[in-house]
C-alpha positions in Angstrom: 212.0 142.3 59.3 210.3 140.1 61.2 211.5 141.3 64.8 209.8 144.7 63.9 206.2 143.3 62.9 206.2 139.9 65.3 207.4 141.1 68.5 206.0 143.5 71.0 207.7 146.9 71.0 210.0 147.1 73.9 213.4 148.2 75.2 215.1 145.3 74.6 213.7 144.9 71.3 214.8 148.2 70.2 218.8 147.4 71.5 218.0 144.2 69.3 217.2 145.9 66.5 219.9 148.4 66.8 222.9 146.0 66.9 221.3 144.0 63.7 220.8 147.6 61.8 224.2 148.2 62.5 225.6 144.9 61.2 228.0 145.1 58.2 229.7 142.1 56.0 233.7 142.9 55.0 236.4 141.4 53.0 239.4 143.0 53.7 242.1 142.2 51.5 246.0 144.1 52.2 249.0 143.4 50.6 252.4 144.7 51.7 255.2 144.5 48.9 258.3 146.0 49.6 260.1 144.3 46.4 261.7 141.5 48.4 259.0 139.8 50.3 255.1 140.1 49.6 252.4 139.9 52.8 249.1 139.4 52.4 246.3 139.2 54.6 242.9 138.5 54.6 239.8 138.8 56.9 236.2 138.4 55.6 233.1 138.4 58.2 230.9 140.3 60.1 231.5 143.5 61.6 229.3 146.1 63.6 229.2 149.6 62.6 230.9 150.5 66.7 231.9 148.1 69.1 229.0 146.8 71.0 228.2 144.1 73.4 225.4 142.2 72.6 223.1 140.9 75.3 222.6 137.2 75.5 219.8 136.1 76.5 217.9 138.8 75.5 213.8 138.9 76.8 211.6 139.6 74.2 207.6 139.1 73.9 206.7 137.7 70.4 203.0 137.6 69.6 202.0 134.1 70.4 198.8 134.3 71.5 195.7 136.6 71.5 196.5 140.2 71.2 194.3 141.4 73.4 195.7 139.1 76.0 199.7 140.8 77.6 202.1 138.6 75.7 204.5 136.4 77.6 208.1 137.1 78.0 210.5 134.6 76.7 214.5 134.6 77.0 216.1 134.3 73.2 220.0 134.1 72.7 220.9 136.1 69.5 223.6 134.6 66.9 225.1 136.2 64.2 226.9 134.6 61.6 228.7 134.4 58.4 226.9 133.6 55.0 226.6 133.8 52.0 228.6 137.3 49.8 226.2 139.9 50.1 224.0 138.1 53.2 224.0 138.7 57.3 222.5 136.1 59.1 221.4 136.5 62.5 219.2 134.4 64.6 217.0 134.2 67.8 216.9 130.8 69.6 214.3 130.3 72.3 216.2 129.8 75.2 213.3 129.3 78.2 212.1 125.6 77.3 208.7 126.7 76.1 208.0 128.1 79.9 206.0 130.9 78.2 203.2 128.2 77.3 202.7 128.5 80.9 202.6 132.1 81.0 200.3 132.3 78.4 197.5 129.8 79.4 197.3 131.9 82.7 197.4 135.5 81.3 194.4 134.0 79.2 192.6 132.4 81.7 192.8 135.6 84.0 191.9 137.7 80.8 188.7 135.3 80.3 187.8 135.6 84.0 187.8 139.0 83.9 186.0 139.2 80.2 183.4 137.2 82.4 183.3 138.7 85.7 182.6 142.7 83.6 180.1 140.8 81.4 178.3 139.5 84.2 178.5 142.7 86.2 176.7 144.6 83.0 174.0 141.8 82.5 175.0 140.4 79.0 175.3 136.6 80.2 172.9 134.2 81.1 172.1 131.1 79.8 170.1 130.6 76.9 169.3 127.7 74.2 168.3 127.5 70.8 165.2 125.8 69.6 166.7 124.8 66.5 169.7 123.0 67.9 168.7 122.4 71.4 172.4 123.1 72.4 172.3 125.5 74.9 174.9 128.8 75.1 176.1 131.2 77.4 176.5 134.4 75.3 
């Protein structure tokens, strides 16, 4: 599942999970016959194991950028609904209009300035330039 591989393990991730793992699809057929008259009814879906509420929007922190950099938090909505025999779909819809874009170009710039600032604190930049390309680096 791609919630448990793509997504950084939190809290709200795990209620997430735990509604979905407890989803069920139903038919439901009963038929009442008491020689006169004949009821049927019918009810096909999607059910959850226990009543729950599910939380919309729900904040969750996919991996979108660098791991090493703290992944931004985003706001999903999560939809189940009815397919196919045999199938439960469920979905996660962005619901922060790509704000974590944001997020992320400054959680990576402050990650780079710091990558920086304890590089040039142990010696290990400094400008240098190759002979062969005359392009010059900082390592």
């Amino acid at each position: 599942m791609a919630l448990q591989t793509l997504f950084v393990e939190t809290p709200e991730r795990a209620q997430v999970l735990a509604i979905v793992g407890n989803l069920k699809e139903e038919q439901v057929r009963q038929s009442d016959d008491d020689g006169i008259t004949q009821t049927v009814t019918g009810r096909a879906g999607i059910v959850l194991g226990k009543d729950v509420k599910i939380p919309n929007p729900v904040s969750l922190r996919p991996y979108r950028t660098f791991r090493e950099v703290e992944q931004p938090e985003s706001k999903f909505v999560l939809r189940l609904t009815q397919g196919k025999e045999g199938e439960l779909p469920c979905a996660l819809f962005e619901a922060d209009g790509g704000a974590w874009k944001l997020e992320a170009m400054l959680k990576i710039r402050t990650y780079l300035a710091g990558a920086l600032s304890a590089a040039e604190k142990t010696g290990l930049t400094g400008s240098r330039s190759s002979s062969r390309t005359g392009v010059s680096i900082l390592a």
